[in-house]
C-alpha positions in Angstrom: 9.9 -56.2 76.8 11.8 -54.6 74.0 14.6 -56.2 72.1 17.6 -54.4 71.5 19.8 -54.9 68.2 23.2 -53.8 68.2 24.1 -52.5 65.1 21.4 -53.5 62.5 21.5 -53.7 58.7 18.6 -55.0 56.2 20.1 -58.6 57.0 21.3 -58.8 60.1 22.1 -57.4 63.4 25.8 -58.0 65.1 23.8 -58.9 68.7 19.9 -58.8 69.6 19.3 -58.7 72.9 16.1 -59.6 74.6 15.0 -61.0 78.4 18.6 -60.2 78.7 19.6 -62.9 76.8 22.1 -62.0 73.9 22.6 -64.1 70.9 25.3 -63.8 68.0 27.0 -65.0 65.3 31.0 -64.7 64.4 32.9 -65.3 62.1 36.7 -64.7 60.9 37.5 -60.9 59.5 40.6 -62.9 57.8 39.6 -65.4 56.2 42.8 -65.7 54.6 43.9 -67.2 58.3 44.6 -71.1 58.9 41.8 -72.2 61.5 44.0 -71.6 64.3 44.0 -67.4 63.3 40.4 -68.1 62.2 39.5 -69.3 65.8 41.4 -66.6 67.8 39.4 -64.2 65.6 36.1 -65.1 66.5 37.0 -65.8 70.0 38.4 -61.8 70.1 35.4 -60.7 68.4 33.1 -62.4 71.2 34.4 -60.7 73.6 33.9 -57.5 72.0 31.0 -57.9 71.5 30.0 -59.4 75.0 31.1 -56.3 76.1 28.9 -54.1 73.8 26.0 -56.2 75.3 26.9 -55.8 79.0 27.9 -59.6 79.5 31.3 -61.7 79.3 32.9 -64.3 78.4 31.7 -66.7 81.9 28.3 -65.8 81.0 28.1 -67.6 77.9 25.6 -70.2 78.3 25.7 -72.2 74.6 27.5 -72.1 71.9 26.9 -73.2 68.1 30.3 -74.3 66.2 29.8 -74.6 62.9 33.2 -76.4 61.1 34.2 -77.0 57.7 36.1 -80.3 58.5 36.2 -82.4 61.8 40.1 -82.4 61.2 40.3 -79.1 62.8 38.9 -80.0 66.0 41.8 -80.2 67.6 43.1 -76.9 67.7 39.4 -75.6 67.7 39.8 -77.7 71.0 42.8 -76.5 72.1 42.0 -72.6 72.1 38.2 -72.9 73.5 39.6 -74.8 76.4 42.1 -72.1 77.4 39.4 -69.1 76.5 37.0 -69.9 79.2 37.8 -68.8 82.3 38.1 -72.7 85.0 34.2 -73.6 85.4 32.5 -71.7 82.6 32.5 -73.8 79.7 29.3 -73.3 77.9 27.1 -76.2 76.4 28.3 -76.4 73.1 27.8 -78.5 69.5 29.9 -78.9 67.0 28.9 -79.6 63.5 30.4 -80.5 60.2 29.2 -77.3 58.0 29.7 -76.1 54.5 29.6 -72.5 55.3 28.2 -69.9 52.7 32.2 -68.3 51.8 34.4 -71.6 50.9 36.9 -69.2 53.0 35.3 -69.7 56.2 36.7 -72.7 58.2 34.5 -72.1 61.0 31.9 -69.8 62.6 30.3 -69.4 66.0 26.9 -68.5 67.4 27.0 -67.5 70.5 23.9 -67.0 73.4 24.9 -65.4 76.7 23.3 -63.9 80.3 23.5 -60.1 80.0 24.2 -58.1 83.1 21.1 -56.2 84.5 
């Protein structure tokens, strides 16, 4: 089977897609935006690039959260529960990261089903 990457560079791909499982990582564009804008962000960018890999958002089968401070879980909270459509939460953890740009409240890594 081959494995697809979606856009690769020397370190890293935006989606690789193989047994038509994708799996991604997202982070904020602004990272001048409070969590809440940093959230929406990544949540945006999933679904774009769900789409590029033929999937969407009730497809999404686990989720990484990686979060700066535990403080912010409630608005993480807040948005993820409205993002998913009723009966397609993901599995999901959430951990207390120091992410590699002090900017970065929060990033995502995200594995879903693909669409044959």
């Amino acid at each position: 089977m081959d494995i697809k990457r979606i856009n690769p560079t020397v370190r890293w791909s935006d989606a690789t897609v193989f047994n038509n499982m994708a799996h991604f990582v997202e982070i904020a564009e602004d990272t001048s935006a409070d969590i809440s804008g940093q959230v929406q962000q990544i949540l945006t960018q999933a679904e774009a690039t769900l789409a590029l890999v033929n999937s969407n958002k009730s497809r999404i089968l686990s989720v990484t959260i990686y979060v700066t401070d535990f403080a912010y879980l409630a608005t993480l909270n807040a948005q993820w529960d409205v993002w998913f459509p009723e009966g397609c939460a993901p599995s999901r953890a959430c951990v207390k990261a120091e992410l590699v740009d002090p900017s970065y409240l929060v990033e995502m890594t995200f594995v879903a089903a693909v669409l044959s």
